[in-house]
N, C-alpha and C positions, 0 to 999 in steps of 0.2 A: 504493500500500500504506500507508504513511503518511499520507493523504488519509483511509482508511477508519478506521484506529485512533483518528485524532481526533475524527473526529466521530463512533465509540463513544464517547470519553470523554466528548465534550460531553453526549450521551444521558441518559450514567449521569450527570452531574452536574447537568443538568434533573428529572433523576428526581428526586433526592435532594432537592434543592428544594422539591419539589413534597410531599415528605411530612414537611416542616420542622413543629412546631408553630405558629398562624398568632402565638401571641407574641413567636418567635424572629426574625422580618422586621420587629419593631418599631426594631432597629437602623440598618436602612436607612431611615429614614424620617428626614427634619431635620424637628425641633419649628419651630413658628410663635411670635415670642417676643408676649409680651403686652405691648401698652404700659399702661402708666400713666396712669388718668383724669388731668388735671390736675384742680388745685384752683379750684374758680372763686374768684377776687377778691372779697375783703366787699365788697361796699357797703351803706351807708346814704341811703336817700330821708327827708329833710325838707322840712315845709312849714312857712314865714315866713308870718308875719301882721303887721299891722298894732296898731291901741289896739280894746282890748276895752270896753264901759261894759254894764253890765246894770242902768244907772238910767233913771230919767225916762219920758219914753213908750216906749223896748225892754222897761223890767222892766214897764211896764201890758201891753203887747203879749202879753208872755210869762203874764203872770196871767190873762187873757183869749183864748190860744189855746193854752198850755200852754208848757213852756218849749223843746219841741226846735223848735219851729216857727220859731225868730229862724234855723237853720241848715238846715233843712227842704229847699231848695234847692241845697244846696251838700256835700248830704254826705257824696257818692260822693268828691268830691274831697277834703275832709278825709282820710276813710280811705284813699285810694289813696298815703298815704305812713307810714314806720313810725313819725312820731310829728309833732304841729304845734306851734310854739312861736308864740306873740303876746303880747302886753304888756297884763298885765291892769290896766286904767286905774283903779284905785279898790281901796279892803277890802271883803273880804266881811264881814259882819257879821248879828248881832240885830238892831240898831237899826231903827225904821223908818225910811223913807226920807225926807231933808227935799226932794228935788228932782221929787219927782214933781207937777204942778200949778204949778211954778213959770214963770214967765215968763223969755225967755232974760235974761243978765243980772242977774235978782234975785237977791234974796236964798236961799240953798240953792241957785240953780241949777248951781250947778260944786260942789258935796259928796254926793258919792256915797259910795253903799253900797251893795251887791251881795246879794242873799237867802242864805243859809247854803247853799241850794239849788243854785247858782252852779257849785261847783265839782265836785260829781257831773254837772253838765251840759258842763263843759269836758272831763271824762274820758272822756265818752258821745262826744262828738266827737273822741276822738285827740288833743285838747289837751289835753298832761300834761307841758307844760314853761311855764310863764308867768316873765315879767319883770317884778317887783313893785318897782322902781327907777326911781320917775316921780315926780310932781308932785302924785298926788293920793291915793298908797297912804296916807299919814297924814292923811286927811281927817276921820280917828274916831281920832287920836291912837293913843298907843302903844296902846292897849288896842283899838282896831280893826287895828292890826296882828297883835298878840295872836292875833285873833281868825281871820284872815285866812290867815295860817299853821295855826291849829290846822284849819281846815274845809276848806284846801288838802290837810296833810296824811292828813285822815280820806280825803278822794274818791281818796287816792293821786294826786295831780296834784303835779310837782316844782315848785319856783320860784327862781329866785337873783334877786339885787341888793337882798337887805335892808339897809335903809338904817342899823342898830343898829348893824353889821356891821363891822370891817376890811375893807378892797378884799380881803385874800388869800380872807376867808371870805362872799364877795357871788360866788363862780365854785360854778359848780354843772355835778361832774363826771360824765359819765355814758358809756355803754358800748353802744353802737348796731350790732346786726350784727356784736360782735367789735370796732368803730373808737373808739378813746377819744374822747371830746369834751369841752373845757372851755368854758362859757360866761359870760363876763366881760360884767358890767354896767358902763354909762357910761351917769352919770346929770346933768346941770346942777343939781340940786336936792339929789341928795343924795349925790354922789361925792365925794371928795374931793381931792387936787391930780392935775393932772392926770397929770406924770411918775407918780403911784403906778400909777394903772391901768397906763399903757402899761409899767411895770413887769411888774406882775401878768400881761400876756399875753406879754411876753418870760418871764418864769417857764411862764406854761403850755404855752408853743411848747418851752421846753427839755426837758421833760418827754416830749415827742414827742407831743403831744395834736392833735387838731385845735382851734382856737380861731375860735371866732365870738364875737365882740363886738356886741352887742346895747344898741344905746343910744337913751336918751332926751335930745333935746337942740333945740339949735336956736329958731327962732319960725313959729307959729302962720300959715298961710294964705300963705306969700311962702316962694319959692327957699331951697335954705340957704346961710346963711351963709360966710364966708372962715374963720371961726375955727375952725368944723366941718367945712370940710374940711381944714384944717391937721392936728385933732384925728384924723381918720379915717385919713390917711395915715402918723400917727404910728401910731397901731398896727397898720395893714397893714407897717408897715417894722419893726416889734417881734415881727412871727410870725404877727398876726393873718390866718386863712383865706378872711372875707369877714367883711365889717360892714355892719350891719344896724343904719336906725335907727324911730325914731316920733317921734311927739308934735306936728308940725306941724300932724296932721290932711289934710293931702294929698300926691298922692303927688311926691316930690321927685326930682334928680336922679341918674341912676346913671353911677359910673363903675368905670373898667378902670382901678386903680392899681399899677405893679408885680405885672400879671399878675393883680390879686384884683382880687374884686367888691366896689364901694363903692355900698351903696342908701340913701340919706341919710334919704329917709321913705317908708313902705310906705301912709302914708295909712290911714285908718277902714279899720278889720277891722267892727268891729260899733259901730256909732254914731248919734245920731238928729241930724244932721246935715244939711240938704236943701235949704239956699238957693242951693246952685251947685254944679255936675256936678263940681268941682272934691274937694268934699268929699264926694260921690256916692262917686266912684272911687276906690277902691282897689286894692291889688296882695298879691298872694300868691305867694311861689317856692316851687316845688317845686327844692331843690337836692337833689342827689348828688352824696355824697359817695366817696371812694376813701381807703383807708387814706393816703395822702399827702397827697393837700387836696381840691377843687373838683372834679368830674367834668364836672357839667353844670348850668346854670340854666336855669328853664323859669318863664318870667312866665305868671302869671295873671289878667287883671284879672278885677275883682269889681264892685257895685253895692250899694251900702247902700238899698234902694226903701223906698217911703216908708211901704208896708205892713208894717215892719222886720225883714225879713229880710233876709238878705246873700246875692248868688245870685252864679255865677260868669255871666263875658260882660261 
């Protein structure tokens, strides 16, 4: 008897159920919670260069096949990072040029000067960061400097390590993907002592920046020196990210200092150079960076060929 009563009641309370509106069962139901995209991590891709020169037989080359063709070769890989920095070896200027037709050695053969044209063709290539803190940026005097800046700045191509300058005002700060960067010039020519700089990159490390040191230094065709690399570890122990240098003309040794990357010489980026594979070859990094420092290095070697362009391989 009690067997049957209940299961009326069960009955009528299935019924009942059954004629609920269907938005009154949304209580029964447990929600699915939604997670949270995470946020991907900035990064910035840069690519390192080597010495730029648009004199001599590269600027005939360029006036005679136009001027993208010295990079014609190579210029998936330029754009495949979000900006290239290399050491522009010379002023851009009016002037004509005294080194074209010269004999190596003579007279004009190392005074260069760059076509005003120059630096709308660095911008066309993703090179919009140069290093104007070398040996041969006053080769046309302060008023080739002058000039060199005003037609850097017209094509929008940045530059730091002017030599007029204080060390605090040769760092040229910039803003990559969200990742601050400061980049500090070291120059044997035109830097001055050398605690200032390694100074200057302990200031810009304090700042939370990332800091690459970007210098010209050393000699010409031989290993570097002891003195540069005393110089290089001094500011990887002052903050510096990675250092990067030029001016040897080939490419020198790299090392793993306290965890950073020390590339002593990146070698000819664009150069008419061709008496031994030595000054053929050059190197290009593609580095990544991370809001903290270094992600990854990725070598590229390069080839100055004798038709003057620069191809990767």
């Amino acid at each position: 008897m009690n067997r049957v009563v209940l299961g009326a009641a069960a009955v009528i309370a299935a019924a009942w159920l059954l004629i609920l509106p269907v938005s009154d069962t949304r209580d029964f139901v447990r929600p699915v919670p939604v997670m949270p995209t995470p946020t991907p991590e900035p990064r910035a891709s840069i690519i390192f260069g080597g010495d730029l020169m648009f004199d001599r037989s590269i600027r005939t080359a360029m006036e005679q096949h136009g001027e993208d063709y010295i990079f014609s070769c190579i210029e998936g890989v330029l754009q495949s990072a979000d900006l290239v920095v290399a050491n522009l070896e010379g002023p851009i200027t009016t002037h004509p040029s005294k080194s074209i037709g010269t004999k190596v050695g003579g007279e004009g053969n190392y005074t260069f000067t760059f076509p005003i044209s120059a630096a709308a063709l660095l911008f066309r290539h993703n090179v919009r960061l140069v290093n104007i803190g070398n040996n041969h940026v006053m080769n046309f005097g302060r008023e080739g400097l002058a000039q060199t800046k005003y037609w850097l700045d017209e094509a929008g191509v940045l530059y730091f390590g002017e030599p007029d300058l204080s060390e605090t005002d040769r760092v040229e700060r910039i803003s990559v993907n969200g990742i601050p960067f400061s980049f500090v010039n070291w120059s044997d020519w035109t830097s001055d002592k050398t605690d200032h700089t390694v100074a200057q990159v302990r200031e810009e490390a304090e700042k939370g920046n990332i800091v690459v040191v970007f210098a010209h230094w050393g000699d010409e065709y031989v290993p570097a020196p002891e003195r540069v690399k005393v110089l290089a570890r001094q500011f990887v122990d002052a903050g510096a990210d990675i250092v990067i240098g030029a001016h040897p003309h080939v490419v020198q040794e790299h090392e793993i200092y306290q965890e950073k990357h020390i590339y002593y010489s990146l070698g000819n980026f664009v150069f008419d150079q061709y008496w031994s594979e030595a000054v053929r070859r050059g190197l290009l990094l593609r580095v990544e960076f991370t809001r903290e420092s270094v992600a990854s290095v990725e070598e590229i070697p390069i080839d100055n060929q004798t038709d003057r362009r620069t191809c990767a391989g």
